[in-house]
Residue frames relative to the residue before (quaternion, step in Angstrom):
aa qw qx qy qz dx dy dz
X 1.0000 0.0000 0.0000 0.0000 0.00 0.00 0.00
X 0.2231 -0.7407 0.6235 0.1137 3.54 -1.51 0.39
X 0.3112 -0.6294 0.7048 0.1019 2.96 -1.28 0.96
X 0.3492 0.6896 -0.6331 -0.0398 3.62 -1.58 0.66
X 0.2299 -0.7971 0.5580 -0.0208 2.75 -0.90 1.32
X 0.1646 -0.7959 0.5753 0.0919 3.65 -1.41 0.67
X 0.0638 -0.7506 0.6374 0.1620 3.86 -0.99 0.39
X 0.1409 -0.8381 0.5186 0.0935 3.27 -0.70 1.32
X 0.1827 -0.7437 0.5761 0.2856 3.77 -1.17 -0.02
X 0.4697 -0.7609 0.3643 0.2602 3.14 -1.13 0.72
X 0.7172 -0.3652 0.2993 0.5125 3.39 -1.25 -0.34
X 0.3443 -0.7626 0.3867 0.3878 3.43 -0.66 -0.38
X 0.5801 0.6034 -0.1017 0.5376 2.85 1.96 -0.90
X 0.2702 0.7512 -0.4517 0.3984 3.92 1.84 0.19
X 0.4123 -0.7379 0.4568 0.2772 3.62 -1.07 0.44
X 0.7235 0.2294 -0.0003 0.6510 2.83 1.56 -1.66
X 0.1755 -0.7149 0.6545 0.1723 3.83 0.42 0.73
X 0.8095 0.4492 -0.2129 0.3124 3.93 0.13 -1.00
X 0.4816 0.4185 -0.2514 0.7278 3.75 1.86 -0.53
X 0.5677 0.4302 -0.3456 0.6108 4.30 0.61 0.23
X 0.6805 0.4171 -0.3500 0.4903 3.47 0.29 -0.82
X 0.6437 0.5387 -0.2944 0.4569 3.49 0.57 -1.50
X 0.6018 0.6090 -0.2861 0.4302 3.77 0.50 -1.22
X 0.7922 0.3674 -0.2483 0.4193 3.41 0.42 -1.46
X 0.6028 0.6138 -0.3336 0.3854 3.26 0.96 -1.51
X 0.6014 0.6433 -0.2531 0.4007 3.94 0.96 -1.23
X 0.7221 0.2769 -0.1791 0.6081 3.37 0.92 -1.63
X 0.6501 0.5480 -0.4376 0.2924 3.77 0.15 -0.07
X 0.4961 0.6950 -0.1681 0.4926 3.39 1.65 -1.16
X 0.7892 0.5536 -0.0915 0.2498 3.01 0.61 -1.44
X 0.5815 0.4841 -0.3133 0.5739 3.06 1.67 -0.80
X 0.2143 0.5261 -0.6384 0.5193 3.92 0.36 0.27
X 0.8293 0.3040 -0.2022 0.4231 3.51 -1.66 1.21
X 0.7909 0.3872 -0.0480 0.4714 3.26 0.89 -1.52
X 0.7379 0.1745 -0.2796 0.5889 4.03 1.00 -0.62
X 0.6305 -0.5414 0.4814 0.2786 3.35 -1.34 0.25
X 0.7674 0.2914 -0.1019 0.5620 3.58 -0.80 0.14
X 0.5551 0.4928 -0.4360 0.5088 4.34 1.25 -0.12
X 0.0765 -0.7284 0.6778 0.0644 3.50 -0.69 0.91
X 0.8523 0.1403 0.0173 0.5036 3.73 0.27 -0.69
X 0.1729 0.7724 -0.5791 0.1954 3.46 -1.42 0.47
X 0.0031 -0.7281 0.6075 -0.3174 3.09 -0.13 2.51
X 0.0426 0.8175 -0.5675 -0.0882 3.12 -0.86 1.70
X 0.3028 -0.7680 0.4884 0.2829 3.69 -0.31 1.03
X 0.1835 -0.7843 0.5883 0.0713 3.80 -1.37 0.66
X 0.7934 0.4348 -0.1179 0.4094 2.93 1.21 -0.55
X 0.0248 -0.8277 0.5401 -0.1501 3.69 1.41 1.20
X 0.6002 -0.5889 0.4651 0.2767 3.40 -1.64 0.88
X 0.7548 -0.3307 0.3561 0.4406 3.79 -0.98 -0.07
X 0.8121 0.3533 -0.0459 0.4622 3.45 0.92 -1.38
X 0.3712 0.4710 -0.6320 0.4908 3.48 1.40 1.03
X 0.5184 -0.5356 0.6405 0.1848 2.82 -2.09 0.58
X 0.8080 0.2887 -0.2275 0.4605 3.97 1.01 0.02
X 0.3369 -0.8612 0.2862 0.2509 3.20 -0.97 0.15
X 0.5319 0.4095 -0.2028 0.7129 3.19 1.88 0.44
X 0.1586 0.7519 -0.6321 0.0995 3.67 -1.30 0.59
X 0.1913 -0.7693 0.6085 0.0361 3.15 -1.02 1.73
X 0.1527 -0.6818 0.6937 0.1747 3.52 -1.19 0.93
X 0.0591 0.7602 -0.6465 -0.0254 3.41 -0.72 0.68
X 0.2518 -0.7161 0.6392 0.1235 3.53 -1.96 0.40
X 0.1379 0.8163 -0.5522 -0.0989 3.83 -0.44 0.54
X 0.7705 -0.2880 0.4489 0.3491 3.80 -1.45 0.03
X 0.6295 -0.4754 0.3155 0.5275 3.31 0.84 -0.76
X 0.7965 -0.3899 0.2264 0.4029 2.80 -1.62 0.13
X 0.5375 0.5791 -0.4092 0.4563 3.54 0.61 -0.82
X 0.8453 0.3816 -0.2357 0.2903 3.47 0.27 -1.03
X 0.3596 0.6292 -0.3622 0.5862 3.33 2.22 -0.18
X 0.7302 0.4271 -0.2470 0.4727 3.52 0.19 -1.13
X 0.7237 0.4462 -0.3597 0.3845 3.87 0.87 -0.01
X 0.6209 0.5747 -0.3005 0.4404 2.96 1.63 -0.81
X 0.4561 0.5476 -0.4364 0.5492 3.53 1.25 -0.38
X 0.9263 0.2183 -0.1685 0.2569 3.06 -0.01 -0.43
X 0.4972 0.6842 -0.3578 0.3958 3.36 1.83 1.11
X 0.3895 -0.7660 0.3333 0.3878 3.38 -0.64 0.79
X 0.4004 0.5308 -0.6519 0.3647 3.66 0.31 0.82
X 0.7865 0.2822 -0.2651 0.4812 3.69 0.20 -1.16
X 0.5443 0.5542 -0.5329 0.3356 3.53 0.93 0.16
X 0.6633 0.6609 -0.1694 0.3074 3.27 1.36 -0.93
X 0.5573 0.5309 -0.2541 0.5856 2.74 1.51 -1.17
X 0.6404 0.5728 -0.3200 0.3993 4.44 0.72 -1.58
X 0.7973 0.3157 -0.0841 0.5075 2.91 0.36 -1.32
X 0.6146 0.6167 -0.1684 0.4621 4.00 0.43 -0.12
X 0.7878 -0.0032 0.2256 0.5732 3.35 0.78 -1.31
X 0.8046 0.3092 -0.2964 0.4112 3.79 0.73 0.21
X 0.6219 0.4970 -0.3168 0.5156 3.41 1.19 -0.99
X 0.6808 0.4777 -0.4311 0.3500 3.51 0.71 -0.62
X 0.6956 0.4909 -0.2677 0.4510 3.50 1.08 -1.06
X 0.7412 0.3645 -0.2829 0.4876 4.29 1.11 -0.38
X 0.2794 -0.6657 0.6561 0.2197 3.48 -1.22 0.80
X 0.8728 -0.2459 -0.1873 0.3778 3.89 0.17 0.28
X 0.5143 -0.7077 0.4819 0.0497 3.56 -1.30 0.55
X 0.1256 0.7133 -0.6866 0.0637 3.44 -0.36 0.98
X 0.4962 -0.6500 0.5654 -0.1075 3.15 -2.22 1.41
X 0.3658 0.6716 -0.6257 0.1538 3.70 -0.73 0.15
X 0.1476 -0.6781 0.7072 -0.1351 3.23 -1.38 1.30
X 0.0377 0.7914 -0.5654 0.2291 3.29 -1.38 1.34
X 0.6019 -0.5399 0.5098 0.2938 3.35 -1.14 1.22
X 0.0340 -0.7344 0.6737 0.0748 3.43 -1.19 0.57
């Protein structure tokens, strides 16, 4: 199994940074059920003072193969490219054998 996980930062210029969070966290969850090879999917919103981000996915996949597909499905593309990149100004990544 893999594990990838992201920590996003937001815009600064967002109105509602917390109705955005909520938005993403909803449509990210959701695919759970919906891609193959996605077993899990925990976005966190609510990070102490002393994170550096302001979003954090905990994902779980089948493997790596199936990470690498979901990147490249149009649900989570829709959801990445649609409804997160627009709302985050940077993006950090780590992936790991489980």
């Amino acid at each position: 199994m893999v594990k990838h996980m992201i920590i996003w930062k937001m815009k600064d210029e967002l109105a509602d940074k917390a109705a955005k969070a909520a938005q993403i966290k909803a449509a990210l969850e959701g695919l759970v059920g919906k891609i193959e090879g996605l077993l899990e999917m925990r976005i966190l919103t609510e990070g102490l003072p002393s994170s550096a981000g302001d979003l954090m996915m905990d994902s779980l996949f089948e493997s790596q193969a199936a990470l690498d597909a979901y990147q490249e499905n149009p649900l989570h593309k829709e959801v990445a490219v649609g409804l997160v990149r627009p709302a985050v100004s940077a993006r950090l990544s780590f992936d790991y054998t489980v």
